[in-house]
N, C-alpha and C positions, 0 to 999 in steps of 0.2 A: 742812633740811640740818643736820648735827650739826654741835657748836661743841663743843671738845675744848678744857680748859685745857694749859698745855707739858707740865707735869708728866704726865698721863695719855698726852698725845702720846710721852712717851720711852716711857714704859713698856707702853704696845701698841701701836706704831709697825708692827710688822711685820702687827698684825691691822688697824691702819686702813690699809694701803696695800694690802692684799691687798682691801678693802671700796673704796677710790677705785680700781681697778684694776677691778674689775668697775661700773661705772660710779655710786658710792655717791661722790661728792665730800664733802668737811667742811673745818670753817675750826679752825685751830689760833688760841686766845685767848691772850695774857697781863692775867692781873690782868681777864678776864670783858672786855677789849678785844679785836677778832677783829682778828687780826695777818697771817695768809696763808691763802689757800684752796686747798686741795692734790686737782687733778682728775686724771685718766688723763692720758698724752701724747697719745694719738689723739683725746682729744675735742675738740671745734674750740669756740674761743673764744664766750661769748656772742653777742658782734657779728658773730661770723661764721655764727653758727646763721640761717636764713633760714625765716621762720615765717609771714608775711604774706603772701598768692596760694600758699601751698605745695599748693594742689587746683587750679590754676590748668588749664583745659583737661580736669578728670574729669568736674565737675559744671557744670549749665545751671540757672540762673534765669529761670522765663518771664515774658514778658512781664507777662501778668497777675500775677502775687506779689502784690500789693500789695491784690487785688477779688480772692481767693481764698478762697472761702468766705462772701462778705460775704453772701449770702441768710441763711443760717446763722446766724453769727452776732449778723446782724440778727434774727432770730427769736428766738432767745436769751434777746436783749434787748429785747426789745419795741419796736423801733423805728421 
């Protein structure tokens, strides 16, 4: 994510909101300290982004997963 000091934030303000608008977020510094992160309105909050089961019901794990392939890979290795 870019980190923009104020002074650059004033003075291309209209190109970074045109870039966090198209979904490019950056954090505005002072003094190389990051002070606000400036994202699109429609983008939903970190915490509200839902990223954990989100294949939930596309994809099947078989049973076996776990002994898949193990002839294999036991040859491999000499086992």
């Amino acid at each position: 994510m870019e980190t923009v000091n104020i002074h650059e934030a004033k003075t291309h303000l209209s190109r970074l909101i045109e870039k966090a608008a198209k979904g490019e977020p950056f954090i505005i510094a002072k003094a190389g300290k990051p002070m606000v992160k400036v994202v699109p309105i429609d983008q939903p909050a970190e915490a509200e982004q839902r990223r954990l089961g989100f294949m939930m019901g596309q994809i099947v794990v078989p049973d076996d997963f776990d002994r898949m392939g193990r002839d294999e890979i036991e040859d491999l290795f000499g086992a």
